[in-house]
C-alpha positions as CSV (number, residue, x, y, z in Angstrom):
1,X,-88.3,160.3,-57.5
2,X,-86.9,160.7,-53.6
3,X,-83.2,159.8,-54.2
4,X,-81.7,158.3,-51.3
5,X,-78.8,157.1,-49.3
6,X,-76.4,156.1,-52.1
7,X,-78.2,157.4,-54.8
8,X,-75.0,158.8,-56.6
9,X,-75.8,160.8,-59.4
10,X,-79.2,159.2,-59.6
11,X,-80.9,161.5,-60.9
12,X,-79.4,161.7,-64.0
13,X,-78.6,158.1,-64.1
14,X,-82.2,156.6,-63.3
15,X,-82.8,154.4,-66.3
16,X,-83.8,152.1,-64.3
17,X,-83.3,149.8,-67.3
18,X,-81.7,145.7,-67.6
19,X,-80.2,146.4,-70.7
20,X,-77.5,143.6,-69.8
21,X,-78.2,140.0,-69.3
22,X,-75.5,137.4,-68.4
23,X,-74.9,135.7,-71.4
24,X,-73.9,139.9,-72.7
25,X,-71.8,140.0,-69.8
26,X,-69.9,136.6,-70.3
27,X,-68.9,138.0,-74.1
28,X,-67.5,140.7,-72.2
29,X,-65.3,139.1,-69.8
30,X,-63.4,138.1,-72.7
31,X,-62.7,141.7,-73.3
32,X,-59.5,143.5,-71.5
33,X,-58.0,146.5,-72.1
34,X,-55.1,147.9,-70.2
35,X,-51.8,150.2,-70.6
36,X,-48.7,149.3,-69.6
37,X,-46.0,152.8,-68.4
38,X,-61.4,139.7,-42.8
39,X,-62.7,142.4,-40.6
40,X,-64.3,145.1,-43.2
41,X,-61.8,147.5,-41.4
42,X,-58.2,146.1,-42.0
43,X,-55.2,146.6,-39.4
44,X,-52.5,148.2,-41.3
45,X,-49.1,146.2,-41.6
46,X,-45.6,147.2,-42.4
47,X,-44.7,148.4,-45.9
48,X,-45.2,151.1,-48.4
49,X,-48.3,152.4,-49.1
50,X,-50.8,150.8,-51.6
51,X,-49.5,152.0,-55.1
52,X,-52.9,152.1,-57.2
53,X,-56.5,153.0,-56.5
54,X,-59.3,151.0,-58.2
55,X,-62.0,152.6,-59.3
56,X,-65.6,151.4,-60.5
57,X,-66.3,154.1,-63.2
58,X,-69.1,155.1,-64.9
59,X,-69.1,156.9,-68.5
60,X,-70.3,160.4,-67.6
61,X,-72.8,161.4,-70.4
62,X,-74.0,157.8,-70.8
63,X,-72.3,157.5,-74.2
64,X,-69.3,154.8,-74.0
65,X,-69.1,151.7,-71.6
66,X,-68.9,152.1,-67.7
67,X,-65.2,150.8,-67.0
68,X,-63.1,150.1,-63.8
69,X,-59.8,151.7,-63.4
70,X,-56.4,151.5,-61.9
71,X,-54.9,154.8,-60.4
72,X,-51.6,155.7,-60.1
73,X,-50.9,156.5,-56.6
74,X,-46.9,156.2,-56.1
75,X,-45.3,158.9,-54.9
76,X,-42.5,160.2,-57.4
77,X,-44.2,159.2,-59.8
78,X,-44.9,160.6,-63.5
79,X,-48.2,159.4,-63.6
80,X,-49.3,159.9,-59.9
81,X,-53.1,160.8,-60.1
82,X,-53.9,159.0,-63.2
83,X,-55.2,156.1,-64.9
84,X,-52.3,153.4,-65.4
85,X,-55.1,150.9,-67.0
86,X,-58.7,150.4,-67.4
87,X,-61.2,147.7,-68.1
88,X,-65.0,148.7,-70.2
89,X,-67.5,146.3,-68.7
90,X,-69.5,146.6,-71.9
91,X,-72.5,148.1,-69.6
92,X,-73.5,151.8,-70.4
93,X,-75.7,153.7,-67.9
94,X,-75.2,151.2,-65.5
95,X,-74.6,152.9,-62.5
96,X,-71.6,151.8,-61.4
97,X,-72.1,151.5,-57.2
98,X,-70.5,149.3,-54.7
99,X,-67.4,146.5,-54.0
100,X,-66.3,145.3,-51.2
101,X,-65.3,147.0,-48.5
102,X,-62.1,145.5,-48.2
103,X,-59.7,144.2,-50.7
104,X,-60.3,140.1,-50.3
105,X,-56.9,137.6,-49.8
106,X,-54.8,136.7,-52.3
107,X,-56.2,134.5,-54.9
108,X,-60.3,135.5,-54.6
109,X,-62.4,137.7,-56.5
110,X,-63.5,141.1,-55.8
111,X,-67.6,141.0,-55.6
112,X,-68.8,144.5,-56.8
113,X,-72.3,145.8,-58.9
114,X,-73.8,147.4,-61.3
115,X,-76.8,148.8,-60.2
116,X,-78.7,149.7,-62.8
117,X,-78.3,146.4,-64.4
118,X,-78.6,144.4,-61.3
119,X,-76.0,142.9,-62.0
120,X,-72.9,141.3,-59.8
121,X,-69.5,141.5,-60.9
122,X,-66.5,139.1,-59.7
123,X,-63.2,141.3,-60.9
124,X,-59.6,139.1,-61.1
125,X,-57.5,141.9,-59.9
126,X,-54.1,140.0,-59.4
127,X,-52.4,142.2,-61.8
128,X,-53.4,146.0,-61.8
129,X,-52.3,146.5,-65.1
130,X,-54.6,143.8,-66.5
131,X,-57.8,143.4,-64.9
132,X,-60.0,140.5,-66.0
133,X,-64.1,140.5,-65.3
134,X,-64.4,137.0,-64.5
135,X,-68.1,135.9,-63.7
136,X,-71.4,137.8,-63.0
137,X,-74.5,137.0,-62.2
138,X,-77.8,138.0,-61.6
139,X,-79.9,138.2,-58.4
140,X,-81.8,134.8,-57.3
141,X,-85.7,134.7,-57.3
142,X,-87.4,136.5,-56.4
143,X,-84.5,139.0,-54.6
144,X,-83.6,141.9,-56.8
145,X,-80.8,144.5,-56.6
146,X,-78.4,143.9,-54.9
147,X,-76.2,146.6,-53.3
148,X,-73.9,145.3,-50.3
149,X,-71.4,142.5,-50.2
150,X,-69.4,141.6,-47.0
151,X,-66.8,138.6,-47.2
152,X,-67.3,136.4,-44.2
153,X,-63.8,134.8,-42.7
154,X,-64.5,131.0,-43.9
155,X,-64.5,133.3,-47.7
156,X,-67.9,133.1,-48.8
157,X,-70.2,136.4,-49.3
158,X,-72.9,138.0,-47.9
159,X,-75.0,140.2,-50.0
160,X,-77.4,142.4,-49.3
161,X,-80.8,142.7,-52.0
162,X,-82.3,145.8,-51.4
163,X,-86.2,144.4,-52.9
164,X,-87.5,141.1,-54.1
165,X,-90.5,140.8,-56.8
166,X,-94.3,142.0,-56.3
167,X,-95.5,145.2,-54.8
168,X,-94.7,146.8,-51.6
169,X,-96.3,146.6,-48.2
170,X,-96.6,150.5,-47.9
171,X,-99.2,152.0,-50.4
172,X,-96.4,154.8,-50.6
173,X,-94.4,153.1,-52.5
174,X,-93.8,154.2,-55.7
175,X,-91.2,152.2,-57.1
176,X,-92.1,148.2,-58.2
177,X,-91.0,145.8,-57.7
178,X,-90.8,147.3,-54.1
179,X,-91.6,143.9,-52.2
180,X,-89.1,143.5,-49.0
181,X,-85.4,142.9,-50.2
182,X,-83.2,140.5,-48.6
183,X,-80.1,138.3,-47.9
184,X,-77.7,135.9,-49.5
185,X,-74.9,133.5,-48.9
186,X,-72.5,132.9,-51.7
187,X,-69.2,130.8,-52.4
188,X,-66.3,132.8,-52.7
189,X,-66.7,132.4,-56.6
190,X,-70.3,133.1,-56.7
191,X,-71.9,129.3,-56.6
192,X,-75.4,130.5,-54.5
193,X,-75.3,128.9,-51.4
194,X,-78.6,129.8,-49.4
195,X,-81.2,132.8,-49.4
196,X,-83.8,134.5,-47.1
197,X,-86.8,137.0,-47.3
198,X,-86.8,140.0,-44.9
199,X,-89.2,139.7,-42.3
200,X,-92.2,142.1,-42.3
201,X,-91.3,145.6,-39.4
202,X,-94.5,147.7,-38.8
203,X,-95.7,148.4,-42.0
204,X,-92.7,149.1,-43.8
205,X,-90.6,146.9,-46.4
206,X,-87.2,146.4,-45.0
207,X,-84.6,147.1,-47.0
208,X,-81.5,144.9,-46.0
209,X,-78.5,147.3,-46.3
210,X,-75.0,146.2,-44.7
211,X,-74.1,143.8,-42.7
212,X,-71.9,142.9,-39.3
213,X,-71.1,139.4,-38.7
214,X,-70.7,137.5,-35.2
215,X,-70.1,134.3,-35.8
216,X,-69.2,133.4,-32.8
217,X,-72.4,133.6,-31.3
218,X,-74.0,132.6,-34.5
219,X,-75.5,135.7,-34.9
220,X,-75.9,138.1,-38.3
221,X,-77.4,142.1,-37.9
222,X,-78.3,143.6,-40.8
223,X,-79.6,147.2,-41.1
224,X,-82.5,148.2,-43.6
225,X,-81.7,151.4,-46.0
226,X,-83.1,152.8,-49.1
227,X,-81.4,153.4,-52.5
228,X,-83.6,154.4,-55.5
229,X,-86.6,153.1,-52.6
230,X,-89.1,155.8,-51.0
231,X,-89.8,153.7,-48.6
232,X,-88.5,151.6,-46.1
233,X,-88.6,150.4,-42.3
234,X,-85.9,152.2,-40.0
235,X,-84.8,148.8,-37.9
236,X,-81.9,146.5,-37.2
237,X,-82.7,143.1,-38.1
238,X,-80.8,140.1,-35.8
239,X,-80.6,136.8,-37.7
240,X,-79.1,133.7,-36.3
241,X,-76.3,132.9,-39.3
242,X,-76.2,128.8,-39.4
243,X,-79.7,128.9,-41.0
244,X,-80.7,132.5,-42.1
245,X,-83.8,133.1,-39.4
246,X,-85.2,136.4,-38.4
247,X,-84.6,136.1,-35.0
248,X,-85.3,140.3,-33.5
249,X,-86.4,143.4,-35.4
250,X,-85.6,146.5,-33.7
251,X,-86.8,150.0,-34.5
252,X,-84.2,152.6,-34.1
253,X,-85.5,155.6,-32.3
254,X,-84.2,159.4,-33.1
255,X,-81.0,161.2,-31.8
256,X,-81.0,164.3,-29.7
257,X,-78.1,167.0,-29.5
258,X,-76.4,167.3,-26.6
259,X,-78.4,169.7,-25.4
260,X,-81.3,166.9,-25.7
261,X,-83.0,168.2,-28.3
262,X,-84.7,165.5,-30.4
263,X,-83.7,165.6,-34.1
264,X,-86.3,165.0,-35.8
265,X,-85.9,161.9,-38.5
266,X,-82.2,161.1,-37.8
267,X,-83.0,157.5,-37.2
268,X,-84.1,157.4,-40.8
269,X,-81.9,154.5,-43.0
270,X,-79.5,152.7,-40.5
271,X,-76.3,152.5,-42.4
272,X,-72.8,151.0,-41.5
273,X,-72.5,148.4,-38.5
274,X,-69.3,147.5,-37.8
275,X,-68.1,145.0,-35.3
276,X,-65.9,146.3,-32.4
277,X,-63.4,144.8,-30.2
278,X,-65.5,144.4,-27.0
279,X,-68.1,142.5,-29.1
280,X,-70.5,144.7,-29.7
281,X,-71.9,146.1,-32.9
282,X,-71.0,150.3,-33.7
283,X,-73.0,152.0,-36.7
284,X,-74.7,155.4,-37.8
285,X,-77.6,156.1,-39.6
286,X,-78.4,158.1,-42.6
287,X,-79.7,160.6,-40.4
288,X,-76.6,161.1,-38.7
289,X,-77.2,159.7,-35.5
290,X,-74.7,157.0,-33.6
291,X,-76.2,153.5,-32.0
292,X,-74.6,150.4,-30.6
293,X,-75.8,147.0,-30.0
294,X,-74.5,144.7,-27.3
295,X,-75.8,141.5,-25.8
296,X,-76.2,140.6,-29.0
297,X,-76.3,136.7,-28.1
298,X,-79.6,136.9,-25.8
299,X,-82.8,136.7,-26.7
300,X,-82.9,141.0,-25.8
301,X,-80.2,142.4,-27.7
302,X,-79.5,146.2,-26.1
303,X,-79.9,148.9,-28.4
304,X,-78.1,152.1,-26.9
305,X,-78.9,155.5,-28.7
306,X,-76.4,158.3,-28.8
307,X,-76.1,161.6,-29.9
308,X,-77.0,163.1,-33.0
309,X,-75.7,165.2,-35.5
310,X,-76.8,168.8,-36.1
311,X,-77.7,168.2,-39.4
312,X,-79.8,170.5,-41.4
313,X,-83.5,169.7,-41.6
314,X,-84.5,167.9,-45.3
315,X,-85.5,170.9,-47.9
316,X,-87.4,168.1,-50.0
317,X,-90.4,165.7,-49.0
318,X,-89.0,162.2,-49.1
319,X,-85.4,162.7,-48.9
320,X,-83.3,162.2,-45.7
321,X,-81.4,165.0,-43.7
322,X,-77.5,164.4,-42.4
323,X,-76.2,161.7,-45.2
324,X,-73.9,160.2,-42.7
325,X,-72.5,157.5,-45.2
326,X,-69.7,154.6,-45.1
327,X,-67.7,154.6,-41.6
328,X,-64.3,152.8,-41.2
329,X,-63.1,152.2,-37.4
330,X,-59.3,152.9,-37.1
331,X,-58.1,151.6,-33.8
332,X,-60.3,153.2,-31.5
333,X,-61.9,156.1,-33.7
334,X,-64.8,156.1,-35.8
335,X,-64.4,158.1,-39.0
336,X,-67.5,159.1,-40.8
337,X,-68.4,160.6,-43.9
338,X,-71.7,163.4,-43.3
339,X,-72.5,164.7,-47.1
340,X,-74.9,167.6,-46.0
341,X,-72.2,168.9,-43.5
342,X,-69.9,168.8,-46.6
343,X,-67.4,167.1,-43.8
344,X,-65.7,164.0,-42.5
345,X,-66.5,163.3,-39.2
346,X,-63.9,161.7,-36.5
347,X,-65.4,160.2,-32.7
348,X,-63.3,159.1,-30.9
349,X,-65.2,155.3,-28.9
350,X,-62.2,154.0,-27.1
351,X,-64.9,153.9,-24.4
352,X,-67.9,152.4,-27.1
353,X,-70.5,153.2,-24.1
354,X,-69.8,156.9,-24.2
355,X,-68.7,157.9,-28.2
356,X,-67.5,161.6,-28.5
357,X,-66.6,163.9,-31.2
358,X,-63.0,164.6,-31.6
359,X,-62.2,166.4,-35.5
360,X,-64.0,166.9,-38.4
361,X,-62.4,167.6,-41.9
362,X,-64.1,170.2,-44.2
363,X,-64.6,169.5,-47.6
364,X,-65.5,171.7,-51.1
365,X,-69.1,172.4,-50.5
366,X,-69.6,170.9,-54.2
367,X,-68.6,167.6,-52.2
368,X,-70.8,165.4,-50.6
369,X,-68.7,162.9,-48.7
370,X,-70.1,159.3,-48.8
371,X,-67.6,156.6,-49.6
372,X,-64.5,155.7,-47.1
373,X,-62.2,152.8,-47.4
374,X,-58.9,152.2,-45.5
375,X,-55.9,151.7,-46.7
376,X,-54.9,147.8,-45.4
377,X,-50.9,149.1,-46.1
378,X,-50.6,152.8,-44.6
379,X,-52.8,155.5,-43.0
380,X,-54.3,156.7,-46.1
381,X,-58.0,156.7,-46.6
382,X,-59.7,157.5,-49.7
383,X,-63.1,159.2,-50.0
384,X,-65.8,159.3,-52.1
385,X,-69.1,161.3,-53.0
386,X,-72.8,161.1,-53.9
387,X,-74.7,163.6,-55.2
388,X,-72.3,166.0,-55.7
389,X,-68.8,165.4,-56.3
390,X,-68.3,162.6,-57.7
391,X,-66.0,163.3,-60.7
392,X,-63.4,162.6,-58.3
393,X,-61.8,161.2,-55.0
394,X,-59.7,162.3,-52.4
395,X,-57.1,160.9,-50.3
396,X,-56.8,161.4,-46.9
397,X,-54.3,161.0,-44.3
398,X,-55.1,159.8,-40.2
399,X,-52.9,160.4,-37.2
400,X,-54.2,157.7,-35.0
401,X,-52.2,160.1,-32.4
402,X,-54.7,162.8,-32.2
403,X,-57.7,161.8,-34.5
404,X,-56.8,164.5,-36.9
405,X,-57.5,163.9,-40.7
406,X,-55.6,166.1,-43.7
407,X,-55.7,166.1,-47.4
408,X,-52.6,163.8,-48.9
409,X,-50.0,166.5,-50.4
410,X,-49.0,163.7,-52.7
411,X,-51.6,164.5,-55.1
412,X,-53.1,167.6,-56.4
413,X,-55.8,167.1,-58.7
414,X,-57.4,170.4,-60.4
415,X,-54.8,172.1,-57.9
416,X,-57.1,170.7,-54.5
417,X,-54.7,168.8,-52.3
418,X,-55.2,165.0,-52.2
419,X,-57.9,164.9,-54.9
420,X,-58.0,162.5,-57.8
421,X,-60.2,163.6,-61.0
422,X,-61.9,161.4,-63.2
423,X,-63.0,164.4,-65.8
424,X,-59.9,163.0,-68.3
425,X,-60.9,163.4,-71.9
426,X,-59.2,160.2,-73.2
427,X,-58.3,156.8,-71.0
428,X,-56.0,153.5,-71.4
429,X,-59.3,152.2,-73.3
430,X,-59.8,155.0,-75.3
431,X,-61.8,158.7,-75.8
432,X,-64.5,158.2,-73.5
433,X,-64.6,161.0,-72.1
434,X,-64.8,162.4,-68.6
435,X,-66.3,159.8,-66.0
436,X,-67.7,159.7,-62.2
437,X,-67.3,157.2,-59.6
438,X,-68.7,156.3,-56.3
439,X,-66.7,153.0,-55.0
440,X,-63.0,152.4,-55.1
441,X,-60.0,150.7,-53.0
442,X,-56.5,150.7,-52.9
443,X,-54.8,148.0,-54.5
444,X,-51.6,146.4,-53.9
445,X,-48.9,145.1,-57.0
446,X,-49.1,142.2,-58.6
447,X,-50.1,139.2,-56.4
C-alpha cells in the first residue's frame, strides 16, 4: 500500500481496523492515570518558556494502550526530558496522529484523533499532571476519517475528513471506502454543527487536508492531501464559510528550480496554508514546492507558483518525492519541515510576492522531519517525524534576527542535543514499553 503524506509509521501500523466504538471510549474517559514529582501560528508573549510537552503516543509493538503524555521540559530540572504523567486512551494500534495546531484558550478542549479508529478525541488538559479524555466521537455520515482540525476565532472547529462512504471516482483507487472526503463545523465541545461533501476536481477524489480561514471575506480554502489514500486530486478548494459552498477548485501546477527546471510531481498533495498578514494565503505542498493565493474575495482567486525544492525523485511508484510537511510562520519567516532532505527549511516572505531561502537545519538522516508547532511562550519549536524517526522529538530554537534555527542545549536525549525519546521501558501508567509519536504541543501549568 502507497504510504503517504502523514503516514507515520504506517506501515507497520496499517490495521486499518475500528476496534473502538464510542460507548468503549466513554468507559475510558473515566480512566486517568498520572504521577505526581486564534491564528494556528501564535505570537509569543512575555514569560518563561512552556514547561511541558504533550504528546499523543502510540504503544510501539501494538501490545499496551496508545497513551498521551506530559514532558518535562523545565530547565534545571531533575526530570527534564521525561514523562511527568500520562493518560492510556484504552485504544491499541490506533495510530495515534494529529491535534490542534495550536494550544486552544483557557477553559476549551483540545480536538485530536486516532486514526486508525477514526475516532476524535476532546483532551481536558487544564492540569498537566492529570489529564482527563473528556468526549469523542465518531465521524458523521457518510464522512470518514478525519485528520485535520483548525479552531476558528468565534471557538468552534473545523475538521477536515479525508473520505466519505462508497467507492472512489478513480478506478486506481485501491483503498474503500475511497469516495471524496470532506468538511465539518463543530461546537467548541464537539455538538456537530453543519457538514459538506467535496466537490468533484478532474477525475480525482479530493481529499480535504488543512485549512486557512478568512472570515472576513467569508471565505474558507482547503487543500486536498492523501494519508493511507493512493489517490487524490492536487487542488485548492475555495469555499464561501457562512454556508459551506464549493465556490473555485484550483489545480496546482509543478515547481521549477531556480534554474527553471520543472520538477516533476512537486505539486503532488497541497499541504499547509496559512494565512498571512497582507491577507493572502501562504502554503507548500507535499512535493516541496511554495504557492500563494491572493484576491481571494473575487470570483478569480490568483494562484502564484514559486520555486521548488530539489528534492530527490520518488524511488517507489505511488509515493510522493520532497515530504515538505507542517509549516509554522514566525514573524516574517516560513519554517518548514522537508523529510526526504532529512532537514528543516527556513524562507524568509517578508515580501510574500518574492519568498526566498534563508537557512536550513540538518537533521539525523534516520529523521524525517514532519511535525512543527510553536511555542505560544518562547522561541522554542518542537519537531516531529514520519516514517523514520519517530521514537522521539526535538526541540528547536529560532532567532527571528537572522532566520537561523539550533538544536535546544537544554535537553539531550540518547546524547543528540534537543531530542526527546520516547523508547522508555516503563511510564507514569505503567511497563508499556517503548512508544512513538507523531503530534505534540507545548503546554503551559495549570490553568
Amino acid at each position: 500500500m502507497s504510504r503517504t503524506p502523514c503516514t507515520a509509521c504506517s506501515v507497520r501500523r496499517h490495521q486499518g481496523r475500528r476496534l473502538c466504538t464510542s460507548l468503549v471510549a466513554f468507559a475510558v474517559c473515566a480512566v486517568v492515570v498520572s504521577c505526581a514529582s486564534p491564528s494556528r501560528d501564535e505570537q509569543a508573549k512575555p514569560g518563561e518558556p512552556s514547561p511541558y510537552l504533550l504528546v499523543s503516543a502510540g504503544d510501539a509493538d501494538d501490545a499496551d494502550s496508545d497513551f498521551l503524555a506530559v514532558i518535562d521540559l523545565r530547565a534545571g530540572s531533575s526530570d527534564i526530558g521525561t514523562a511527568i504523567s500520562t493518560l492510556p486512551t484504552g485504544m491499541k494500534a490506533s495510530m495515534p496522529h494529529h491535534m490542534e495546531y495550536v494550544m486552544p484558550p483557557v477553559g476549551e478542549l483540545l480536538f485530536m484523533n486516532a486514526h486508525h479508529h477514526e475516532m476524535s478525541m476532546l483532551v481536558d488538559v487544564s492540569n498537566p499532571r492529570v489529564l482527563r479524555l473528556a468526549k469523542t466521537f465518531m465521524p458523521p455520515a457518510p464522512l470518514r476519517y478525519p485528520h485535520d482540525y483548525t479552531r476558528t476565532p468565534k471557538g468552534t472547529r473545523l475538521v477536515g475528513f479525508l473520505r466519505s462512504e462508497g467507492q472512489s471516482i478513480d478506478p486506481a483507487e485501491t483503498v474503500t471506502p475511497g469516495n471524496h472526503g470532506g468538511i465539518a463545523e463543530y461546537s467548541a465541545d464537539a455538538e456537530l454543527l453543519r457538514t459538506a461533501v467535496a466537490g468533484d476536481a478532474s477525475g480525482k477524489p479530493v481529499r480535504p487536508y488543512a485549512f486557512a480561514l478568512l472570515p472576513e471575506l467569508d471565505r474558507l480554502v482547503v487543500t486536498s492531501a492523501p494519508m493511507m489514500e493512493n489517490a487524490s486530486a492536487d487542488v485548492l478548494q475555495v469555499y464561501r464559510y457562512s454556508d459551506f459552498t464549493l465556490l473555485k477548485t484550483i489545480d496546482l501546477p509543478a515547481g521549477r528550480l531556480t534554474d527553471g527546471q520543472e520538477v516533476a510531481g512537486s505539486q503532488r498533495a497541497g499541504f499547509g496554508p496559512r494565512v498571512l498578514q497582507d491577507g493572502s494565503v501562504f502554503l507548500n505542498s507535499y512535493g516541496c514546492t511554495f504557492y500563494r493565493l491572493s484576491e481571494i474575495g473575487s470570483d478569480q482567486p490568483r494562484l502564484d507558483t514559486y520555486f521548488a525544492l530539489d528534492t530527490p525523485p520518488p524511488t517507489r511508484l505511488g509515493s510522493i518525492r520532497g515530504a515538505c510537511g507542517i509549516p509554522v510562520v514566525f514573524g516574517h519567516y516560513w519554517i518548514n519541515p522537508a523529510g526526504k532532505l532529512h532537514s528543516v527549511v527556513v524562507l524568509d516572505i517578508a515580501n510574500p510576492a518574492s519568498p526566498r531561502e534563508v537557512f536550513r537545519l540538518k537533521t539525523p538522516d534516520t529523521f524525517n522531519p514532519h511535525w512543527l508547532a510553536r511555542d505560544p511562550q518562547s522561541n522554542r519549536l518542537v519537531l516531529g517525524a514520519e516514517l523514520g524517526g519517530e521514537e522521539g522529538f526535538f526541540i528547536l530554537r529560532f532567532d527571528d534576527q537572522t532566520g537561523q534555527l539550533t538544536f535546544d542545549p537544554a535537553l539531550s536525549g540518547e546524547g543528540q542535543a534537543g531530542y526527546v525519546s520516547l523508547k522508555k521501558p516503563t511510564w507514569p501508567h505503567g511497563s508499556s514499553g517503548a512508544a512513538w509519536g507523531h503530534a505534540a504541543l507545548f503546554l503551559r501549568e495549570s490553568r
